[in-house]
C-alpha positions as CSV (number, residue, x, y, z in Angstrom):
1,X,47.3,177.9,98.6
2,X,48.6,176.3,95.5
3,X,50.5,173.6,97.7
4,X,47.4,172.3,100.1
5,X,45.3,172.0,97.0
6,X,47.7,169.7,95.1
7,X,48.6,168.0,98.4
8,X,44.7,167.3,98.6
9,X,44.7,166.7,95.0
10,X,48.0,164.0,95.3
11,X,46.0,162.7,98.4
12,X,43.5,160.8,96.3
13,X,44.5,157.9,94.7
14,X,43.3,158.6,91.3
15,X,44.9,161.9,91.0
16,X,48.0,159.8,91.6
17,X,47.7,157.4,89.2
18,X,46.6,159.7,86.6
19,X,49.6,162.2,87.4
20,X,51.9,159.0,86.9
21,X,49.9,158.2,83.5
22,X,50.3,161.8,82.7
23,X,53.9,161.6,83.4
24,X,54.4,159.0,81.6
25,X,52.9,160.0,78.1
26,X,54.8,163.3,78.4
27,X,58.0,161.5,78.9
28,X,56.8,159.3,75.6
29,X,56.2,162.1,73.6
30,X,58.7,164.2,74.6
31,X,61.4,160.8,73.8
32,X,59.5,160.2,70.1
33,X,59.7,163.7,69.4
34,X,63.8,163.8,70.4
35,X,64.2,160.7,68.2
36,X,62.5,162.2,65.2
37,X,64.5,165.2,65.5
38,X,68.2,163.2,65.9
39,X,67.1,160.9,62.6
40,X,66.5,164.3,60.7
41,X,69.8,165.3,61.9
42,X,71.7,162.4,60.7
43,X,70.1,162.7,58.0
44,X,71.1,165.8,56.9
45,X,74.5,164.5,58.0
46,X,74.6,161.4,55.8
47,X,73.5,164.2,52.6
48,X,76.4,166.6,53.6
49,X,78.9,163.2,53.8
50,X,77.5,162.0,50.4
51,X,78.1,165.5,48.7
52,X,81.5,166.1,50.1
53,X,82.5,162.6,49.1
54,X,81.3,163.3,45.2
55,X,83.0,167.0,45.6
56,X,86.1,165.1,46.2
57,X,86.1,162.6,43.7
58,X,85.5,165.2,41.2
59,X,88.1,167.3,42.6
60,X,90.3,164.2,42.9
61,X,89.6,163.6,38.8
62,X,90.3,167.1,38.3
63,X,93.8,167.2,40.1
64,X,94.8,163.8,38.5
65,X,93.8,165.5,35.0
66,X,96.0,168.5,35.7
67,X,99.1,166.4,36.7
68,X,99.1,164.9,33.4
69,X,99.2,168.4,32.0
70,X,101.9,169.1,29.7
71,X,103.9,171.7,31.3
72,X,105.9,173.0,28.2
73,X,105.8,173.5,24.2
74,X,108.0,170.4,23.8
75,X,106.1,168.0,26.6
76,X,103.0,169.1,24.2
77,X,105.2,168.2,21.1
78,X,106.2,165.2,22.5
79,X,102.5,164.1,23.4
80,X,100.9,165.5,19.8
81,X,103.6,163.4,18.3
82,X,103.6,160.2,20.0
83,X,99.7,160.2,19.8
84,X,98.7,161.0,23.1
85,X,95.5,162.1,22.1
86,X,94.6,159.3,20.1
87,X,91.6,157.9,21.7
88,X,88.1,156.3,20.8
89,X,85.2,158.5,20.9
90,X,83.0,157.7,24.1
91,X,80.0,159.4,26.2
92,X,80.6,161.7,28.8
93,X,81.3,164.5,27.1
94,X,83.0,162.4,23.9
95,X,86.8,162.2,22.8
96,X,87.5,163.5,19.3
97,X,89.8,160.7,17.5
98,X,92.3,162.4,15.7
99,X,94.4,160.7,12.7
100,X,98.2,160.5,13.7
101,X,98.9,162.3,10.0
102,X,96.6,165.2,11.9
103,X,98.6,165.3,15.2
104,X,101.9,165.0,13.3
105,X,101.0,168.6,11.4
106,X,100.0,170.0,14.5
107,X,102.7,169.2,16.0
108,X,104.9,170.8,13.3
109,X,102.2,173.8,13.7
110,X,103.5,174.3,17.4
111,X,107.0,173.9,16.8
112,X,107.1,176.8,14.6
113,X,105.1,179.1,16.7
114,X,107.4,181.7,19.0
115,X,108.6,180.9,22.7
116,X,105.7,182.2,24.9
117,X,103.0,182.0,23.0
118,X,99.9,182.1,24.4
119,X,98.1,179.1,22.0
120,X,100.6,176.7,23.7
121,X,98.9,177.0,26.9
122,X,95.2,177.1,25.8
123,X,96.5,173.8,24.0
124,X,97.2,172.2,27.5
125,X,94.7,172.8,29.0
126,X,92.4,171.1,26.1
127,X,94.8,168.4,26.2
128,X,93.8,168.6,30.2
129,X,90.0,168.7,28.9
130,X,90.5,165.3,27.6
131,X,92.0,163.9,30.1
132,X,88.9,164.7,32.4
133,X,86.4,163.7,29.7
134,X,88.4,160.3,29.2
135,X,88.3,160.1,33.3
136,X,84.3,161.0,32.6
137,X,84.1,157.8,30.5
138,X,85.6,155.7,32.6
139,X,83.2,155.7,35.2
């Protein structure tokens, strides 16, 4: 039943041409609605890119900061005493200056603490701190 009456309906040639007009905007509308939905795609792909790439650069900062981390009292020592942290204050978080007369007592302050203890490593990793916020300025 449902085939003779669109045969007779197919028949006519207005039926026809409407059918191929019908066709045709479907096809349309089904290809505009793909496209938006592959720009929203790469979209959301060109965000996640974007992110990871500034993850990585921070990361990247971070790593570089940590390789120029003292790795003992007397790499400290060495650094407090040849004025390795002697920088000018800038944005981003800023850079304490310190006086060389300043690092020199610290310096003397370390030497004389015991082997192992624990304010030697809290003091590389500020000394790693600054790296990162010199890195921060930088930019």
């Amino acid at each position: 039943m449902w085939a003779s009456l669109l045969a007779g309906l197919l028949a006519r040639r207005w039926a026809r041409r409407a059918a191929a007009f019908a066709l045709a905007a479907l096809t349309i509308a089904l290809f505009i609605l793909n496209l938006r939905r592959q720009g929203e795609r790469a979209g959301r792909a060109a965000e996640r890119l974007d992110m990871l790439e500034r993850s990585n650069a921070i990361q990247r900062q971070m790593l570089d900061a940590a390789a120029r981390r003292p790795r003992s009292r007397d790499d400290l020592l060495d650094r407090l005493r040849g004025g390795g942290s002697d920088a000018p204050p800038r944005a981003c978080p800023p850079v304490l200056a310190y006086s060389q007369g300043e690092q020199i007592s610290v310096a003397e302050e370390v030497a004389a603490l015991p082997e192992g203890a624990l304010i030697v490593g809290w003091l590389a990793d500020y000394a790693v701190l600054r790296d990162q916020a010199r890195a921060c300025a930088r930019r």
